[in-house]
N, C-alpha and C positions, 0 to 999 in steps of 0.2 A: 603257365600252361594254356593260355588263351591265344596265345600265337599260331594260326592256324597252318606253318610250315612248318613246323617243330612235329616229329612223330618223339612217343615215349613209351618206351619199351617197359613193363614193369620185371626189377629181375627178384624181386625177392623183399623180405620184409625183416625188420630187424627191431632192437631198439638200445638206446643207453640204458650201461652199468654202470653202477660206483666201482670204482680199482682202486688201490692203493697199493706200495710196498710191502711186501711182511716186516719190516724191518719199524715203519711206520706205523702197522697195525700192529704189530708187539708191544711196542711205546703206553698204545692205549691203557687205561686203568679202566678193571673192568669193563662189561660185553658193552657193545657197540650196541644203537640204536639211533631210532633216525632222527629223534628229540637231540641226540648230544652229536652229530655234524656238526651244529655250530661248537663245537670244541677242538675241532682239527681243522688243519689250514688245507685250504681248496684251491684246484688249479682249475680255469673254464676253456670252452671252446666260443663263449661270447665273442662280439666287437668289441660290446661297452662293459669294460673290469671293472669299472666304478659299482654297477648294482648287477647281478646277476640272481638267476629264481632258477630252481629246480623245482620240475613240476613230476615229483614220483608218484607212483602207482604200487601198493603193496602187496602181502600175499591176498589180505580179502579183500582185494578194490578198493582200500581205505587210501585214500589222498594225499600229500604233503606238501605246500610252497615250502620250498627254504629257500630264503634268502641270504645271501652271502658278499660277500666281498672278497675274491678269489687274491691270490697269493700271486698269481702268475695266468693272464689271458692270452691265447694261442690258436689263431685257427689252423694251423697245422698237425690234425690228430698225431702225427709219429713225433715232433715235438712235445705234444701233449704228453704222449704215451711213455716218452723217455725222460723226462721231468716226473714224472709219478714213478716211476719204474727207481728213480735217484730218491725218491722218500720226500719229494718237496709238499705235497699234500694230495688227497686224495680227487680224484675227477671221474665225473658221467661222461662218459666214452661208450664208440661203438660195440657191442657184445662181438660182432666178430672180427675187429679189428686186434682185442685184445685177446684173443684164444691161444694166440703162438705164445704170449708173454704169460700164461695161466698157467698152461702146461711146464712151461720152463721154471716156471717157481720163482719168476720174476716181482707177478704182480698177483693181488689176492682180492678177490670179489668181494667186496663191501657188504653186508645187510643184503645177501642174495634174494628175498625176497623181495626188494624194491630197485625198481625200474620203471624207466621214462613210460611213455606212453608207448606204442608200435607204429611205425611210419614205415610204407613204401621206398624201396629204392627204385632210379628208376634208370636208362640209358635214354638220352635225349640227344635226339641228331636232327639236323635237314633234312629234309626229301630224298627217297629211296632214290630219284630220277637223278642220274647223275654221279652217285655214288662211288668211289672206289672199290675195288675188289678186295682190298687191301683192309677196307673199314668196313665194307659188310661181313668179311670175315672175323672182324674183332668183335662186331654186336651179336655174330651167329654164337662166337665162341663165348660171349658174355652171357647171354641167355641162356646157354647149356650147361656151363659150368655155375651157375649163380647160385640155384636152386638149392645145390647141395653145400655153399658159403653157410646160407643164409636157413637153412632147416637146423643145422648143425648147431645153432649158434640159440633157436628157438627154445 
């Protein structure tokens, strides 16, 4: 963000959940917690599969690294999301990416109390000067419609 051509539109603020399968959370022997993750097999959105860290936030601001060695690394959350959604292991995913599969009875929110940190999304373009009508039309439509993505999901 130190590129001074680059404008950044903030649209909205989000952060990762744990999901997993019902079918995989039924599996579990007694309640989940966030001491026994390391009991079930994890899928990431990391580079590097070799060592990955969750860094959760609880219901009282209490903390947690967990380290892991993920089952299956994937930067393509809808990959992500359909691998967890198959029961392969559970993954921190975006809270509003996985809303449709919540509802659907696809996927089950892990330890609802813990989640990632909150981070900014953001739309990042070149210079207004110049622009299509076509693409200031999709940042207008993004900034309008964002808000109500990303409350919903809060």
């Amino acid at each position: 963000m130190d590129d001074p051509t680059l404008i950044a539109r903030p649209l909205g603020h989000s952060r990762l959940v744990l999901m997993m399968s019902p079918e995989l959370l039924a599996s579990c022997a007694g309640p989940l917690t966030v001491e026994r993750l390391a009991e079930l097999p994890t899928l990431s959105m990391a580079e590097n599969s070799d060592d990955d860290r969750w860094n959760l936030i609880g219901p009282n601001g209490e903390t947690h690294a967990f380290r892991h060695r993920p089952r299956l690394s994937c930067s393509d959350p809808a990959m992500l999301r359909a691998v967890a959604i198959a029961g392969l292991g559970v993954a921190l995913m975006p809270e509003p990416f996985c809303r449709s599969s919540l509802q659907a009875g696809q996927l089950k929110h892990v330890l609802p109390g813990w989640h990632s940190r909150e981070y900014t999304i953001y739309a990042v373009f070149m210079s207004r000067k110049g622009m299509l009508p076509s693409v200031r039309a999709f940042i207008d439509y993004l900034v309008g419609a964002a808000p109500s993505v990303f409350a919903a999901a809060m």
